[in-house]
C-alpha positions in Angstrom: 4.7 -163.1 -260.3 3.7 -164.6 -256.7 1.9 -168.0 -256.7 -1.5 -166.3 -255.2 -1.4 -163.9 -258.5 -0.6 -167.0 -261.0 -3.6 -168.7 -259.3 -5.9 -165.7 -259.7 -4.7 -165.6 -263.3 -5.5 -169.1 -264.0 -9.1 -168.7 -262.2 -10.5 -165.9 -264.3 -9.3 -168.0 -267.4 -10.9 -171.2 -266.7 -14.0 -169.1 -265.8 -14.0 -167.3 -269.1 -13.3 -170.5 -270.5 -16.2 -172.6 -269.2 -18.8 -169.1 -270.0 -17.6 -169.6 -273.6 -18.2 -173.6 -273.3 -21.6 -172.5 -272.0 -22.2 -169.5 -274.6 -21.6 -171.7 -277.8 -22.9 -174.6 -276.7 -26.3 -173.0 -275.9 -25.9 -170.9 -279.0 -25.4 -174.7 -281.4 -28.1 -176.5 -279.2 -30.7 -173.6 -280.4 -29.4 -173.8 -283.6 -29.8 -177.5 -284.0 -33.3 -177.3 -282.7 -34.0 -174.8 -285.2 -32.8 -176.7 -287.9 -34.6 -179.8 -286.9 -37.9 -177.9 -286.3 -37.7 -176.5 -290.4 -37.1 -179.7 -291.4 -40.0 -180.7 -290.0 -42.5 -178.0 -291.2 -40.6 -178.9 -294.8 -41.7 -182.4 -294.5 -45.3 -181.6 -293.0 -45.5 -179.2 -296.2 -44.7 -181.6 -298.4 -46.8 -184.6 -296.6 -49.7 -181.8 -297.0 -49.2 -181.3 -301.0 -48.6 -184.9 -301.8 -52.2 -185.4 -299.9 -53.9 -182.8 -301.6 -53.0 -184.0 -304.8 -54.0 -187.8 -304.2 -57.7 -185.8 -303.8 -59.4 -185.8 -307.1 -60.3 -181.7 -307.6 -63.6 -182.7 -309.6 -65.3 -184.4 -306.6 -64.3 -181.5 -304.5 -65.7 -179.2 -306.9 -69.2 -181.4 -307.1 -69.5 -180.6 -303.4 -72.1 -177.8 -302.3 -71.4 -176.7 -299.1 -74.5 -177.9 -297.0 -75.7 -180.9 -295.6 -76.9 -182.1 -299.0 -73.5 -183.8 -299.5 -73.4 -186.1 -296.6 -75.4 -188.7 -298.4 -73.5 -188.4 -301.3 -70.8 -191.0 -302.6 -68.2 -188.1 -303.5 -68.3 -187.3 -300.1 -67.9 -190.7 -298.7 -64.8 -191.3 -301.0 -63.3 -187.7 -299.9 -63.7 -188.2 -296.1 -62.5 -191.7 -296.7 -59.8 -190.4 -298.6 -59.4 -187.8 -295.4 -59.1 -191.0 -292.8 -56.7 -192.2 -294.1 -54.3 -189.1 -294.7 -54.7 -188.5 -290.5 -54.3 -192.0 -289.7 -50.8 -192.2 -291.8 -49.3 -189.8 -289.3 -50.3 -190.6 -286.0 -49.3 -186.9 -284.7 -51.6 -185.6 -287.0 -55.2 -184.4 -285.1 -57.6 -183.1 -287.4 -57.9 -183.4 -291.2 -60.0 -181.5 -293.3 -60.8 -179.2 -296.5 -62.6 -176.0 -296.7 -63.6 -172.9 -299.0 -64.5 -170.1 -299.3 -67.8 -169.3 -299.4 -70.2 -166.2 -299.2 -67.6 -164.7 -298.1 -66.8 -167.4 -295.6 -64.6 -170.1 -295.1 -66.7 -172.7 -294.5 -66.0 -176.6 -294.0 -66.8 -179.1 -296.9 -65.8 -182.8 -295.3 -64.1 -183.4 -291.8 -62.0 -186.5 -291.0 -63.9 -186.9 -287.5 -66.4 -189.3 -286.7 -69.9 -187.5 -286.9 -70.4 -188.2 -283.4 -67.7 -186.4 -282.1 -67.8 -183.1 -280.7 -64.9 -181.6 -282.2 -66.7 -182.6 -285.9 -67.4 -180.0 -288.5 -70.5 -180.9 -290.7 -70.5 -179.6 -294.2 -71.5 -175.7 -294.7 -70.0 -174.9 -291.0 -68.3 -171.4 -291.0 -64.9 -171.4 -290.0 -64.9 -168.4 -288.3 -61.0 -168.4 -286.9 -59.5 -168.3 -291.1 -56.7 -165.6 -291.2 -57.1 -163.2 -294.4 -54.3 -164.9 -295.7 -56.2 -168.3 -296.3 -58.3 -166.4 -298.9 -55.2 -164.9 -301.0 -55.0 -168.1 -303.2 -58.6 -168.8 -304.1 -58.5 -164.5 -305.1 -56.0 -165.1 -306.8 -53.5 -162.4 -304.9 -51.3 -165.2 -303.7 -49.6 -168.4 -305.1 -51.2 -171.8 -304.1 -48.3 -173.2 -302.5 -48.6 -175.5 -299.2 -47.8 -173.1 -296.1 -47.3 -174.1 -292.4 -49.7 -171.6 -289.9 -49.0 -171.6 -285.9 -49.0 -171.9 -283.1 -53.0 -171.2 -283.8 -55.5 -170.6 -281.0 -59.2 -171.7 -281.8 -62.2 -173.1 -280.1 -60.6 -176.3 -280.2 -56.9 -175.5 -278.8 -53.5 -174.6 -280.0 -52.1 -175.9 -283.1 -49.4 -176.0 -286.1 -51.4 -177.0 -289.3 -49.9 -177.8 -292.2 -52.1 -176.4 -295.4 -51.6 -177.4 -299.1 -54.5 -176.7 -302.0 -56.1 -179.0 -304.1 -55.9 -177.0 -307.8 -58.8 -177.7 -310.5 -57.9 -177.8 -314.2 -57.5 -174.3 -314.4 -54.9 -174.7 -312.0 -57.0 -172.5 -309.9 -57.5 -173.5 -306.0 -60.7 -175.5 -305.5 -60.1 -176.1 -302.1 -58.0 -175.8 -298.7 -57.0 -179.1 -297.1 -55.9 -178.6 -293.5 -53.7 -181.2 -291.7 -52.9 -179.7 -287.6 -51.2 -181.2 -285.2 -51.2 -179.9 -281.8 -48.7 -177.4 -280.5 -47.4 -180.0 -277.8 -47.1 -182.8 -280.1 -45.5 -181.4 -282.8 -42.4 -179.1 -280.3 -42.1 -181.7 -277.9 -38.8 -183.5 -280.4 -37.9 -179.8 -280.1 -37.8 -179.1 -276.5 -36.5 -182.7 -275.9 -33.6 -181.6 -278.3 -33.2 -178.0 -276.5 -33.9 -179.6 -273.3 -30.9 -182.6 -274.0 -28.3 -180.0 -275.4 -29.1 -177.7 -272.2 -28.2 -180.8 -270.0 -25.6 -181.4 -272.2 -23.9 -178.0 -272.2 -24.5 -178.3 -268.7 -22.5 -181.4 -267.8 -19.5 -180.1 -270.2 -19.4 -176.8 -268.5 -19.2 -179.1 -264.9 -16.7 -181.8 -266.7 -14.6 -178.5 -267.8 -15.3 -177.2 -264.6 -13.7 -179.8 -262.3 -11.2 -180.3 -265.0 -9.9 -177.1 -264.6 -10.0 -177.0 -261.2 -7.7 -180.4 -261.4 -5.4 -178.3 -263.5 -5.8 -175.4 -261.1 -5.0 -177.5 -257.8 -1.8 -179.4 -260.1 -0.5 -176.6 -261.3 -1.0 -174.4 -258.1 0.9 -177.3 -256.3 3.7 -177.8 -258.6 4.1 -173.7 -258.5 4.6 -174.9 -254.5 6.7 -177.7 -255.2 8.8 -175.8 -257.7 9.4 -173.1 -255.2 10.5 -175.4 -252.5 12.7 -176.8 -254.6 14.2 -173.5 -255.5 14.5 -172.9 -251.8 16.0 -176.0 -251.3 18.6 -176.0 -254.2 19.3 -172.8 -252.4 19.7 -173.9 -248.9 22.0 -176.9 -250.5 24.4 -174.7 -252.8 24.7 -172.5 -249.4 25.3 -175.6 -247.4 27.6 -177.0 -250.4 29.6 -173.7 -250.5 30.3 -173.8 -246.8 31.3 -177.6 -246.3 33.7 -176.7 -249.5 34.8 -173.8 -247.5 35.2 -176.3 -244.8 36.9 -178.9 -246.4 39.2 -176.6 -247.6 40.0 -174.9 -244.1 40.1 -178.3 -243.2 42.9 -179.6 -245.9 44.6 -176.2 -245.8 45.0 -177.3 -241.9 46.0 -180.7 -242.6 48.5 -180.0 -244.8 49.7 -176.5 -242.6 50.1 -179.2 -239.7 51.7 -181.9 -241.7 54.0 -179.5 -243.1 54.9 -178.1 -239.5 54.9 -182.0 -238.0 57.0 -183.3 -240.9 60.3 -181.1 -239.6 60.4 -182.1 -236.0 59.1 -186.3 -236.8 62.0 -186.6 -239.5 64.6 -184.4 -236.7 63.5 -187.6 -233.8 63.4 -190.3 -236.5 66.7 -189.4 -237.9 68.3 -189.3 -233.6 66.7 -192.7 -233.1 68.6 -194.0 -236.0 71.2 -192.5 -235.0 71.4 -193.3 -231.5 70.0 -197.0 -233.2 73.2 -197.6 -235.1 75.9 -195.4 -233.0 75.1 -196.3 -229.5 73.6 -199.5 -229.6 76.8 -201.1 -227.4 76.6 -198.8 -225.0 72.8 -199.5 -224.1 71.2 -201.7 -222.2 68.7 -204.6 -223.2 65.7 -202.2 -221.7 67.2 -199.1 -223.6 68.0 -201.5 -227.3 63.8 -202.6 -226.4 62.8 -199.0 -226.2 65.3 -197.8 -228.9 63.6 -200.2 -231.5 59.8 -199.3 -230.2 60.8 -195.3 -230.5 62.3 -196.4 -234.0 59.1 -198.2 -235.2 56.7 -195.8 -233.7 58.9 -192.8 -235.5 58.9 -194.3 -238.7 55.1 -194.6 -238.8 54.7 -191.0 -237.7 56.8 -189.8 -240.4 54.6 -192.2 -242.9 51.5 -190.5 -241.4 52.7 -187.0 -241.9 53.8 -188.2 -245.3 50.9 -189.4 -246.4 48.4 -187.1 -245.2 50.7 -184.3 -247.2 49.8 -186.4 -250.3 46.4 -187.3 -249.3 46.0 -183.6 -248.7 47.8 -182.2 -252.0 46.0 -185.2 -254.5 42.4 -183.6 -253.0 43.5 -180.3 -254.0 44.5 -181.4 -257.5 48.6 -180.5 -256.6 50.1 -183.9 -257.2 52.2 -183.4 -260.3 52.5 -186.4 -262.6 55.5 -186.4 -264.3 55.8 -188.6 -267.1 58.9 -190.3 -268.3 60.0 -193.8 -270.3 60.1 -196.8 -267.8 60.7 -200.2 -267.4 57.1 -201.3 -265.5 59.1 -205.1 -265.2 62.1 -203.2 -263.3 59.5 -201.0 -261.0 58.2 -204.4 -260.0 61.0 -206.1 -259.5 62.2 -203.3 -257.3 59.0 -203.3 -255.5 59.0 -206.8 -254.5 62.9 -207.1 -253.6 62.4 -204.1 -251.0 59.4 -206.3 -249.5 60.5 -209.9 -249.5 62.1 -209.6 -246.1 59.5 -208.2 -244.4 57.5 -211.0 -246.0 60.1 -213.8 -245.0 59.6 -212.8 -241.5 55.7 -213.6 -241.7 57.0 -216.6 -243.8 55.1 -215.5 -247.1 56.3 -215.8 -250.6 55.9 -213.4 -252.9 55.8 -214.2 -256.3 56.3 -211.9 -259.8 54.4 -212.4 -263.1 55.5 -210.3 -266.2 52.8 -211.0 -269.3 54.1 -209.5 -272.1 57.5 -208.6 -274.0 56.3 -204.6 -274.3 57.2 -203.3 -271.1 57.9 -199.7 -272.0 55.4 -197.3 -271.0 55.2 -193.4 -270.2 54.6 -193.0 -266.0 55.4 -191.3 -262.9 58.3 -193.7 -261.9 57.7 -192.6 -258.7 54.1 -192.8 -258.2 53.6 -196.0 -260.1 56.2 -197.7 -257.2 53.7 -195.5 -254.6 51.0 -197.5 -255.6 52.9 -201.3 -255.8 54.6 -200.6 -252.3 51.2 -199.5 -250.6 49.1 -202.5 -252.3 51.9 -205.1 -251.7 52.6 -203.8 -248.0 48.4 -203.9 -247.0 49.0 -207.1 -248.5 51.7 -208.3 -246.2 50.1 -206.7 -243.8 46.5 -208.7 -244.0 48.1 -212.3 -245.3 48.8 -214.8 -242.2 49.8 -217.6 -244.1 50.2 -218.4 -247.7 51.9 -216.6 -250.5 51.8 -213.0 -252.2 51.7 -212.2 -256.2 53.0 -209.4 -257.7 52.1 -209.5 -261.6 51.7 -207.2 -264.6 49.8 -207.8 -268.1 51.6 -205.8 -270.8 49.6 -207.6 -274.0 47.5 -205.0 -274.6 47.1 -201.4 -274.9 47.0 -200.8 -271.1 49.2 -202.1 -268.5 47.4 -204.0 -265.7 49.3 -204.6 -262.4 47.4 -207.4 -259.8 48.9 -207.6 -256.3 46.9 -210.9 -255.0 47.4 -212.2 -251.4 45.9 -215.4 -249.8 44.8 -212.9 -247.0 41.7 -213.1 -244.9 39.6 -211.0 -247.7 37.2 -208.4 -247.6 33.3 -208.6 -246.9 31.3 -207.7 -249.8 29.1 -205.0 -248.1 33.2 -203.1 -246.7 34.4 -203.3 -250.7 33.0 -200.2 -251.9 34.6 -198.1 -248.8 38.3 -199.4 -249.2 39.4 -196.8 -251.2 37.7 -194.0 -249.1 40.6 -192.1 -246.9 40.8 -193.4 -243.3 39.3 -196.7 -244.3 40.0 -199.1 -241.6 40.0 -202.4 -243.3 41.9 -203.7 -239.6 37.7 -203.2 -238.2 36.7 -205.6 -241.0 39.0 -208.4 -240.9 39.7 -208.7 -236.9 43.4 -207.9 -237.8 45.7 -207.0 -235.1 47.5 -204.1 -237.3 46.8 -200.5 -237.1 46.6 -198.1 -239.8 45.4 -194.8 -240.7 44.0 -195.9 -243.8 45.3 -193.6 -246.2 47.7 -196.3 -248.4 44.3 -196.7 -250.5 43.4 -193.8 -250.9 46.9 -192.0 -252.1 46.7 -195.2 -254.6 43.3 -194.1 -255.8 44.3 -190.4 -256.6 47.6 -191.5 -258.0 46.0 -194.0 -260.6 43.7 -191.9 -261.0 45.8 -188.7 -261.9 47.2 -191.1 -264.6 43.9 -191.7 -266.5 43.6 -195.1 -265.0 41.5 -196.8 -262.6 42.0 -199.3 -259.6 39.3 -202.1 -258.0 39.4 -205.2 -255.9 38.1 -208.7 -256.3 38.0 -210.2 -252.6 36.4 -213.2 -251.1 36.2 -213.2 -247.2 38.6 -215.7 -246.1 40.2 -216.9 -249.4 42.4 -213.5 -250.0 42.3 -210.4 -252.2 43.3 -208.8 -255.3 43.7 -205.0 -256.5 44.6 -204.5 -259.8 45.6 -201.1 -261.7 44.8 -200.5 -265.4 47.2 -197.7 -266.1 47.3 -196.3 -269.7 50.9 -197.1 -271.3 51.0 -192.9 -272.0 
């Protein structure tokens, strides 16, 4: 699946998901307003019963219908009684009773003031009364409080709550009517609808840019994940071919060495020759050039030496071959063959054997390898001072420490030492060449025992490598 259909994908979802978030939440808003709207008209019902039975049903029944009862003092205490049921609600607008009468429903006390316009003087006809509002006193219908509206009349739009004052035939003797206008009593309502719309609203947008967040991150991690496909790619392609090149390049190094290593040993062994054989008979010029053609010979065949090992280490050909040795006599050897060359720098070199167990399973051969390449780099960087050549045998692996009183390495040059054709000559201003390779052979041979060599060096106060070999 591309990135563009993935995206699409994603799209529709969040759309479906934020019509849903829109759906139900408009769908539990409505519902909520519902349920707070019945609760209301249950409370306004009940308000309306508990007031019409505070109303004593004989003084309603004393009342006539007509303007005879004004003066009365039943209907002073029933419109008294009246105030103060509308004034206990303050959303409550008119308050009144009524019967039927004739025929009629007409109006027995009002709540208004007698000088208002909206008041209903005893005996007036209430010409807007639904059929309904005559069931009870008929006796068709139970006399249970009811809520009526929205009602239109002559004097607006309302919601009236209704309950019946029952005489002591528990018969209805009159119809008390509580309204409250249509505005009044919704407007909790709307404010609820209104609220949970804006609400819903705000969700859906908080979803909205939410998803569009997750959108954008996920269509940009889609991008980043297939650049980084393309690029592990383009690197394995790049790997394979500098493997493939490293390999033409070793296989060539070591076809060359191989080829080199015939005709370098064939001139090295005539120098030696002529070296030992026809010395007499040369002159001092010819002895002079004799012994440079001898030096320069014996470190070509040392190059073409090592880079055969350098060469067959890298391809994992070196072949360690593991037999019971003396690591005390490999020293010992070691330092004997280098002492002279050290005399003639006038250095000492010094031995120091910790431990009684010296035997140990190694490559005889490679072990010495290692000893003659450390101890000769240190010859070959020490000026003045003396050499040590020791070995710890106390525990479980053998450590050998070649330490010199040498001009040291820099800090920030330490990590490369062991890195083929490392030049450590560029670091410390010393005069000798050298391919750096010693180091490196070192490194695979250790390593191709299970062991591991480092160096401790301060610049200008000497060096040490040490070998931690296993003892098999």
């Amino acid at each position: 699946m591309s990135i563009k259909q993935a995206t699409a994908i994603r799209i529709t979802v969040a759309a479906l998901l934020i019509a849903a978030v829109a759906v139900s939440g408009y769908i539990v808003t409505m519902k909520i307003a519902d349920y707070q709207r019945d609760q209301y008209f249950e409370v306004r019902k009940f308000q309306a019963a508990a007031a019409a039975a505070s109303l004593d049903a004989s003084d309603v029944e004393a009342l006539k219908g007509d303007s005879s009862d004004t003066p009365t003092p039943v209907f002073q205490k029933l419109r008294s009684q009246l105030i103060r049921i509308k004034n206990s609600d303050e959303r409550i607008r008119f308050t009144y009773l009524m019967r039927p009468q004739n025929g009629k429903m007409i109006f027995l006390v009002d709540a208004e003031a007698t000088g208002s316009r909206d008041y209903s003087p005893p005996g007036q006809v209430y010409y807007e009364a639904k059929p309904v509002e005559f069931y009870p006193f008929e006796g068709k219908a139970s006399a249970d409080p009811w809520m009526l509206g929205p009602i239109r009349d002559r004097w607006g739009t309302w919601i009236s709550a209704n309950a019946y004052v029952v005489g002591s035939k528990g018969k209805p003797v009159a119809l008390l009517g509580t309204d409250v206008s249509v505005e009044r009593a919704l407007a909790s309502f709307n404010q609820i609808r209104n609220i949970g719309v804006l609400y819903v609203i705000l969700a859906c947008i908080l979803l909205g840019l939410v998803m569009l967040q997750w959108i954008s991150w996920r269509y940009n991690k889609d991008r980043r994940e297939a650049l980084r496909r393309e690029m592990v790619d383009s690197t394995m392609r790049l790997n394979s071919e500098l493997i493939e090149t490293d390999r033409l390049k070793t296989e060539f190094i070591e076809a060359a060495s191989h080829e080199l290593r015939g005709p370098v040993t064939a001139v090295n062994t005539a120098i030696q020759v002529m070296d030992n054989n026809l010395a007499g008979e040369l002159s001092a010029q010819g002895r002079e050039l004799v012994s440079i053609a001898r030096t320069g010979s014996r470190r070509l065949v040392d190059l073409v030496n090592n880079l055969l090992d350098l060469t067959r280490i890298e391809a994992g050909g070196i072949a360690i071959e593991r037999e019971e040795v003396n690591v005390g006599e490999i020293v010992n050897d070691t330092v004997k063959i280098f002492t002279p060359l050290a005399g003639e720098k006038g250095l000492r070199i010094d031995v120091d054997i910790k431990g009684a167990d010296l035997e140990a399973r190694l490559d005889a051969e490679a072990l010495k390898r290692v000893l003659e390449n450390l101890v000769s780099n240190a010859i070959k960087y020490t000026d003045e001072g003396s050499i040590s050549v020791g070995v710890d045998a106390t525990g479980e692996a053998l450590e050998f420490t070649v330490r010199d009183t040498g001009r040291g390495i820099p800090a920030r040059f330490q990590e490369d030492v062991f890195k083929k054709f490392s030049r450590l000559h560029l670091s410390t201003d010393s005069d000798e060449r050298g391919a750096g390779l010693g180091l490196a052979i070192s490194k695979g041979l250790v390593e191709s025992h299970g062991g591991r060599i480092w160096v401790e060096s301060l610049q200008g106060r000497g060096s040490a490598f040490h070998v931690e070999l296993p003892r098999d």
